[in-house]
C-alpha positions as CSV (number, residue, x, y, z in Angstrom):
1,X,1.9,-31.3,-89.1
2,X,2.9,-29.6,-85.5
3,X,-0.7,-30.4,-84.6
4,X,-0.5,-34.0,-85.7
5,X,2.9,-34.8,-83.9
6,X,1.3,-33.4,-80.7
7,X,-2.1,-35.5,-81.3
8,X,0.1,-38.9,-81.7
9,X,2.7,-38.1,-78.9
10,X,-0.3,-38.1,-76.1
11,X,-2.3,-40.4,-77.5
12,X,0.2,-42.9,-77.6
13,X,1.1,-41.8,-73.5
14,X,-2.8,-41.9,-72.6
15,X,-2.5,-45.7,-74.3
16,X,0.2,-46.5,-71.5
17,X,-1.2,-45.1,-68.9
18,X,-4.3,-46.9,-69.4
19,X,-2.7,-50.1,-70.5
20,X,-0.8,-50.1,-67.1
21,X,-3.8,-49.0,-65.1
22,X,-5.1,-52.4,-66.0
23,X,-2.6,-54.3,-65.0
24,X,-3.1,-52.8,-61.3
25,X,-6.3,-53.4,-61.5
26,X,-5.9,-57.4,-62.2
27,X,-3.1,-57.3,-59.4
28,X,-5.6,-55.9,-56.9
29,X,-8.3,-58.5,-58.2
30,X,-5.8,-61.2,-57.3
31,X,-4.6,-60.6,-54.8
32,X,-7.3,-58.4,-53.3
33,X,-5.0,-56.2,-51.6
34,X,-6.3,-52.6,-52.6
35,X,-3.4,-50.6,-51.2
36,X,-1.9,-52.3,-54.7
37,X,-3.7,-48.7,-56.1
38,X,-0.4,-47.3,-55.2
39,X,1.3,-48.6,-58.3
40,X,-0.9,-46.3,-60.2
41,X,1.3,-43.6,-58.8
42,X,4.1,-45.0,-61.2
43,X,2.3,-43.4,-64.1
44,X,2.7,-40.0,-62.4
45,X,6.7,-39.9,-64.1
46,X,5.1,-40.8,-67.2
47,X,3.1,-37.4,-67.0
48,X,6.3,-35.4,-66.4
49,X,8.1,-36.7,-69.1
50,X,4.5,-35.7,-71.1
51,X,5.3,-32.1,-70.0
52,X,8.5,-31.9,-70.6
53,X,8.6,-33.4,-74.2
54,X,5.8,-31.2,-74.9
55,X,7.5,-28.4,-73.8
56,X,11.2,-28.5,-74.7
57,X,11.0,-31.1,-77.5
58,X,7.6,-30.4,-79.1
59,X,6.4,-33.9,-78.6
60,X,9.2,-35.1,-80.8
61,X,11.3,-38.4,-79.2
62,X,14.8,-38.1,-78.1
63,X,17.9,-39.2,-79.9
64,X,19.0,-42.9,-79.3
65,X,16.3,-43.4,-76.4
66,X,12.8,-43.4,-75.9
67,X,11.9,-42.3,-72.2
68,X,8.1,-42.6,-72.7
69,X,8.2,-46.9,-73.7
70,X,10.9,-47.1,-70.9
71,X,8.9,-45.5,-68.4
72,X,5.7,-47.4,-69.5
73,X,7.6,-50.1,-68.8
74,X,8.6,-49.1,-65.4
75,X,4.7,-48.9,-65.0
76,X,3.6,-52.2,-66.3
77,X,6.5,-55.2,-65.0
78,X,5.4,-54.6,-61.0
79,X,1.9,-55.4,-62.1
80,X,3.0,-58.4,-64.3
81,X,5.5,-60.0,-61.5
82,X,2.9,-59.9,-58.7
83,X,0.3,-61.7,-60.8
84,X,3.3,-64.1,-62.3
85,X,4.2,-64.7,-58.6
86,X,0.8,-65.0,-56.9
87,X,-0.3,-67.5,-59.9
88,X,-1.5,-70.1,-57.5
89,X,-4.1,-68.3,-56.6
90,X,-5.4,-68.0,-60.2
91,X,-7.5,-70.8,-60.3
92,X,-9.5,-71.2,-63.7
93,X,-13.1,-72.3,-62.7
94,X,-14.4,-75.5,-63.6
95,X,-16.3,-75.8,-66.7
96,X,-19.5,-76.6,-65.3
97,X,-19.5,-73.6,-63.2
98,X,-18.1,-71.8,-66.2
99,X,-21.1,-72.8,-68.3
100,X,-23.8,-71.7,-65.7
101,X,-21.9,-68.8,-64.8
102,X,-21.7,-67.9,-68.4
103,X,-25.1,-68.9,-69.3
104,X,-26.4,-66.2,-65.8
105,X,-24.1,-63.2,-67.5
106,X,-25.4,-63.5,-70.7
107,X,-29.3,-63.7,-69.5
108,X,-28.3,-60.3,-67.5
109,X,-26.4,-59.2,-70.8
110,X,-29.7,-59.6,-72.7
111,X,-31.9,-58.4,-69.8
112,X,-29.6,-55.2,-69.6
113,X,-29.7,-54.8,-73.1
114,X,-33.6,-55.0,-73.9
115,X,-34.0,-52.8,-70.8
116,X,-31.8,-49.4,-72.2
117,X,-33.4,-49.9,-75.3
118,X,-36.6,-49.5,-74.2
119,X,-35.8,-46.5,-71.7
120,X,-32.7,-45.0,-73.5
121,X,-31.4,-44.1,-70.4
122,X,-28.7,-43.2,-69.0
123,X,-28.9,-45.2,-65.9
124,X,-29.3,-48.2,-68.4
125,X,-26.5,-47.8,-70.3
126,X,-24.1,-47.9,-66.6
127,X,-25.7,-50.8,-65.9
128,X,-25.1,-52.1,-68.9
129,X,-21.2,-51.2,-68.6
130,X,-21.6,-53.0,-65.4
131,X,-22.7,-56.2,-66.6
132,X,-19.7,-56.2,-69.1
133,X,-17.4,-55.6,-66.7
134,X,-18.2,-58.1,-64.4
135,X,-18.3,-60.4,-67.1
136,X,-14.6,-59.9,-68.3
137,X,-13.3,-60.0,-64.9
138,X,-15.3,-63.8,-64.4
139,X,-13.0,-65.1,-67.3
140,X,-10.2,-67.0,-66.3
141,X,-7.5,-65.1,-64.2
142,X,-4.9,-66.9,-65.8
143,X,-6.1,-66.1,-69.3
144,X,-6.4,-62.3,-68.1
145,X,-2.5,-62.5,-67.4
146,X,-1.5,-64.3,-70.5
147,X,-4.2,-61.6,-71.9
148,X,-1.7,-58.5,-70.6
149,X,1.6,-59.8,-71.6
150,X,0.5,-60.5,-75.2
151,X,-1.3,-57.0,-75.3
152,X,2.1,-55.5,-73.2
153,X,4.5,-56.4,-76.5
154,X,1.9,-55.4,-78.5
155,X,1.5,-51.8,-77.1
156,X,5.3,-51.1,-76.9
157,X,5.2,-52.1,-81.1
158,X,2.4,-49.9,-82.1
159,X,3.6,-47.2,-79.3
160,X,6.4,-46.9,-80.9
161,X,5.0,-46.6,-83.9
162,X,2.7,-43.9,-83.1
163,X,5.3,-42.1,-80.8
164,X,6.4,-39.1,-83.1
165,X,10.4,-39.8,-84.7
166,X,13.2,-37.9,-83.0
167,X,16.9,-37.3,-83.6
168,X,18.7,-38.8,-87.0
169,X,16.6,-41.6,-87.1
170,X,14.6,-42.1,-90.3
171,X,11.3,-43.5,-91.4
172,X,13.1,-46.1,-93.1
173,X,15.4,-47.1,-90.0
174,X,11.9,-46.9,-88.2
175,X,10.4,-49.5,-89.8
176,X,13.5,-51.6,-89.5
177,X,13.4,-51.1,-86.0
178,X,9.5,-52.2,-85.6
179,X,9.9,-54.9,-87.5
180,X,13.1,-56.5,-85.4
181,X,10.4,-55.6,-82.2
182,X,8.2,-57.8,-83.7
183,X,10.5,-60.7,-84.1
184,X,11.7,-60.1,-80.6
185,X,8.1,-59.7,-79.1
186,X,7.3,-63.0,-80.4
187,X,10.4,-64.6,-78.8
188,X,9.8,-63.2,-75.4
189,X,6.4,-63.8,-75.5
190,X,7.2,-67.8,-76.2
191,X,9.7,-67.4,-73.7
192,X,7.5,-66.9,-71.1
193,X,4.6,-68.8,-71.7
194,X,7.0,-72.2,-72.2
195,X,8.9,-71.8,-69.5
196,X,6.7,-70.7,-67.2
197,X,4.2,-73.0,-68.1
198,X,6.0,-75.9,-66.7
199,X,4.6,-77.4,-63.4
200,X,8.0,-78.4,-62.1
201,X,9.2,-74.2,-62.4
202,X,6.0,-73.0,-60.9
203,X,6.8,-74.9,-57.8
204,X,10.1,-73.5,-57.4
205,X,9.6,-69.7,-56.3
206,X,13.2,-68.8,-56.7
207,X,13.1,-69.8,-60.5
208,X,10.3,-68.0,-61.1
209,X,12.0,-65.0,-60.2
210,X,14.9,-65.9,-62.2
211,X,12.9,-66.5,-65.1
212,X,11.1,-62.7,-64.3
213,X,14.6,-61.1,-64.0
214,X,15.3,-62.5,-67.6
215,X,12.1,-61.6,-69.2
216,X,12.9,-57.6,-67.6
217,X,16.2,-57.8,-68.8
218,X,15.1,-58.7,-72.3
219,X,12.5,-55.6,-72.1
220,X,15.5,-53.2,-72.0
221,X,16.1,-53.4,-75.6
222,X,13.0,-51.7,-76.2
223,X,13.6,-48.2,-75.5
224,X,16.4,-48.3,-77.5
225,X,16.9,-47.0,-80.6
226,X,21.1,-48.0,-81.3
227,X,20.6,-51.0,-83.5
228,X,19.5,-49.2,-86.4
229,X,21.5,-45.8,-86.6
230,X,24.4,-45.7,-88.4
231,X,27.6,-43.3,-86.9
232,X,29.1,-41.4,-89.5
233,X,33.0,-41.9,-89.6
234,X,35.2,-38.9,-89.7
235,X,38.4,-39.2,-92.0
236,X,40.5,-39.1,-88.4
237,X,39.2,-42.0,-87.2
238,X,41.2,-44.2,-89.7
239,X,44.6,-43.3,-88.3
240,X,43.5,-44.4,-84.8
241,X,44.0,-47.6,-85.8
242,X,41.7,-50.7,-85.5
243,X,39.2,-50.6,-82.4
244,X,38.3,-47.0,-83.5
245,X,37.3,-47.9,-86.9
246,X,35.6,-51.2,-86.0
247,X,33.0,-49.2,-83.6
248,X,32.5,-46.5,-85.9
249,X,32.1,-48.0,-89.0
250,X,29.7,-51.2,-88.0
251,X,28.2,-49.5,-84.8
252,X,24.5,-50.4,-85.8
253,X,25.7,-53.9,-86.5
254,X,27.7,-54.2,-83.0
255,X,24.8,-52.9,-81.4
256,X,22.4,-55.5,-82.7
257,X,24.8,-58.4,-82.1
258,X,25.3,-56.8,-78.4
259,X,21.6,-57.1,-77.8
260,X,20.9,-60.7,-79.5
261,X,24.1,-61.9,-77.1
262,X,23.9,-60.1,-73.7
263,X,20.1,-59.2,-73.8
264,X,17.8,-61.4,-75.8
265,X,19.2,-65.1,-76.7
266,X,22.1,-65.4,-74.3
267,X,20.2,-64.6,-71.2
268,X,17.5,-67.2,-73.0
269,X,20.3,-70.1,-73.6
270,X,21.3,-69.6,-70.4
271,X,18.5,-70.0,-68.9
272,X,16.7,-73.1,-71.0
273,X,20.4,-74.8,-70.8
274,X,20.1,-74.4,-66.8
275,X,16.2,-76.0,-66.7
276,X,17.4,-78.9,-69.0
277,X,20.4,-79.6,-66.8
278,X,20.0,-78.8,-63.4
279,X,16.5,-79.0,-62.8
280,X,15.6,-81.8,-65.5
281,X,12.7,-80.4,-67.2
282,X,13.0,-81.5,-70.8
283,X,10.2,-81.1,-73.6
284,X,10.5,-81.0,-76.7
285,X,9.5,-77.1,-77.1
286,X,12.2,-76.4,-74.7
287,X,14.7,-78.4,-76.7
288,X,13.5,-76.6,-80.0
289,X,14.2,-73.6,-78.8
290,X,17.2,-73.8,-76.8
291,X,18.9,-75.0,-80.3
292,X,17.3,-72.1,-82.1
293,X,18.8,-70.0,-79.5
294,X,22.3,-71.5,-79.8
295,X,22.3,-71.1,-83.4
296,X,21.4,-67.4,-83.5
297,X,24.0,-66.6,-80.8
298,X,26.7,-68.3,-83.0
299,X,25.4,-66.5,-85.8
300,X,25.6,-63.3,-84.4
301,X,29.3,-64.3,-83.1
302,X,30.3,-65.2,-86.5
303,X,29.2,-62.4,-88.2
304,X,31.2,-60.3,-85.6
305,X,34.4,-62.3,-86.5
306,X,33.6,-61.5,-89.9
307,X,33.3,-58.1,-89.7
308,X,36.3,-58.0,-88.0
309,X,38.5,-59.5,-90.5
310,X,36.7,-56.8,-93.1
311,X,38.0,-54.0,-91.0
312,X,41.4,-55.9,-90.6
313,X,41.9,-55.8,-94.4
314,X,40.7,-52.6,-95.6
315,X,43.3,-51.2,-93.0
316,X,45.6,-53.1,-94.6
317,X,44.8,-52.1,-98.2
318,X,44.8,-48.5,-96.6
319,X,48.3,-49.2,-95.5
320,X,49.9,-50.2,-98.9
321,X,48.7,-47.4,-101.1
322,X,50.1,-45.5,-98.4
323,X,53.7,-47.5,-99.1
324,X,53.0,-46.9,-102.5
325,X,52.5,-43.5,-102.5
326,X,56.0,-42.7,-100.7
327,X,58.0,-45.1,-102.8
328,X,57.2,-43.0,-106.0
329,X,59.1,-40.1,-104.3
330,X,61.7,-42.0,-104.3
331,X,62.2,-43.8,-108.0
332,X,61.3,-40.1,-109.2
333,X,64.6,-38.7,-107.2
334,X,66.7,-41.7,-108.9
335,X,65.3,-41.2,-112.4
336,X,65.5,-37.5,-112.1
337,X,61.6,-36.9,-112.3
338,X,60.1,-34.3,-109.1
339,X,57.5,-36.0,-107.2
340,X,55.6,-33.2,-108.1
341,X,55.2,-34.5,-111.5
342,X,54.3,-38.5,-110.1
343,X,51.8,-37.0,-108.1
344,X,50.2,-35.0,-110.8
345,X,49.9,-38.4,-112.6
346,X,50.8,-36.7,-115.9
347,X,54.4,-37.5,-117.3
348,X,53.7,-35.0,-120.6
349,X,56.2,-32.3,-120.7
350,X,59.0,-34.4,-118.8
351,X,62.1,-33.5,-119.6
352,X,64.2,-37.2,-119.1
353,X,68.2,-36.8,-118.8
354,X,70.1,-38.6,-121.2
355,X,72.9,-40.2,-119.6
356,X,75.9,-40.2,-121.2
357,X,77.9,-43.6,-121.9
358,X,81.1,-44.4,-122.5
359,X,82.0,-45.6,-126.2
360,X,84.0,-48.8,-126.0
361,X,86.4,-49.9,-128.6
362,X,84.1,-52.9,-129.6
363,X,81.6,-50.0,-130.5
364,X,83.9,-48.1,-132.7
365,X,83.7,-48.2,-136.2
366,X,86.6,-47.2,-138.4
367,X,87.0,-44.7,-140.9
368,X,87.8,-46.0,-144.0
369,X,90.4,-43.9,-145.5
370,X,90.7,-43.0,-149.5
């Protein structure tokens, strides 16, 4: 089992750092600018945090936070905002160049091919790599960007899938977690390719960053493991009063409306509502999901008022068996019974006074005499 949480914990880091060595490869394609190389040098904190949860942790994660996705992450956005920024120079070829170039790799494909099976070589078999190579990196730029953020969201789900669990969080809160990721993957990843897609944004630098700074924000949530792990409530945190039992006792479900509202489809509303209004691109995508955004943010605000209002009233249950419990004291001291014996709940044994009442005249009966 040791062997097996070791095998998955550098696997799924040797996935990263090859993942994000892509991505600075297709930056220094682009913008062919080789001193780009130096991003590589961002996977160098990825290897430390290797060696020390290897060494101290025993390739186990980290309660509440994932270091590994969030440096992978720190590895990957650079690469994705210079090829989101120098998009212009991503032309897609046209498609009769496409065809002949197409129709050229493939001939050399097959050439290649026939050759290394005829001499089994090893020569062959690079130049066959080769040929491969330079046919994937013929294929539209733009697809090959579109390529690494749909691949990006994937590898952060199955990475932290694969990364072994840490802390107090259980399988069962695991697969919760993945399967929120893959709701919110799907989100960002429509949030991306429909805003930026627009002509009218990509001709405005500034938004482009904006609409970046968003998407980055929004990746924060990942490394994050809050929105599923319960906090167990002491008994003393009742008598603190409200605030202190509301955070304790729905913690997982504050963090996941904190997330949705500041992180994911705030940020998202925000930033559809100011593209609809101020810089007048409308479609009917963008409208759709503005809404959809809207709704889930009122949602999430609902359910916080509602949880609210739960708190309020088991406090105030809380609060009248407490007035109940000191007003038996009380009727037991006028009846003549001990509290003692109210708060045993038994009333067997109880000796009750008689009190003693006058005898009226009305009450009298005489004695008949003989």
């Amino acid at each position: 089992m040791e062997g097996l949480v070791l095998c998955n914990a550098l696997t799924t880091r040797l996935l990263f750092v090859l993942h994000s060595l892509v991505g600075v490869w297709r930056v220094t394609v682009v913008t062919t600018e080789p001193r780009y190389w130096l991003l590589a040098l961002l996977n160098l904190l990825l290897f430390l945090e290797t060696a020390l949860t290897l060494k101290f942790k025993r390739g186990r994660g980290y309660k509440w936070f994932s270091p590994a996705i969030f440096l992978y992450l720190t590895s990957i956005v650079p690469s994705l905002w210079l090829l989101e920024t120098h998009h212009e120079t991503q032309n897609c070829i046209s498609q009769s160049e496409g065809m002949s170039q197409n129709t050229s790799s493939k001939q050399d494909f097959n050439q290649t091919l026939i050759s290394s099976e005829q001499s089994h070589g090893r020569g062959d078999l690079i130049e066959m790599a080769r040929v491969f190579v330079n046919n994937l990196s013929t294929s539209c730029e733009k697809s090959w960007t579109l390529g690494l953020h749909q691949t990006f969201l994937l590898m952060l789900i199955i990475g932290r899938w694969l990364l072994p669990i840490g802390g107090t969080i259980t399988r069962d809160q695991l697969s919760e977690l993945l399967l929120m990721f893959v709701g919110t993957a799907a989100d960002i990843l429509e949030f991306t390719s429909e805003t930026l897609g627009e002509k009218n944004v990509r001709n405005n630098p500034t938004l482009v960053c904006a609409i970046l700074f968003v998407w980055t924000w929004s990746m924060l949530q990942f490394p994050l493991d809050l929105a599923v792990q319960q906090v167990a409530c002491p008994a003393s945190v009742t008598a603190r009063g409200f605030p202190s039992l509301f955070f304790c006792q729905y913690s997982a479900a504050l963090w996941n409306i904190g997330i949705s509202v500041f992180i994911q489809d705030g940020p998202f509303l925000a930033l559809r509502l100011i593209l609809m209004i101020y810089f007048k691109v409308i479609n009917q995508m963008l409208v759709f999901f503005a809404v959809k955004n809207f709704l889930v943010v009122t949602l999430h605000l609902y359910r916080l008022v509602v949880l609210a209002m739960d708190v309020r009233t088991s406090l105030q249950r809380q609060r009248e068996v407490l007035r109940g419990e000191h007003s038996r004291p009380a009727e037991s001291a006028v009846s003549g019974v001990s509290a003692e014996a109210w708060k045993s709940g038994s009333k067997e044994g109880l000796a009750m006074p008689l009190r003693a009442s006058p005898v009226t005249s009305g009450d009298s009966h005489p004695i008949p005499m003989p």
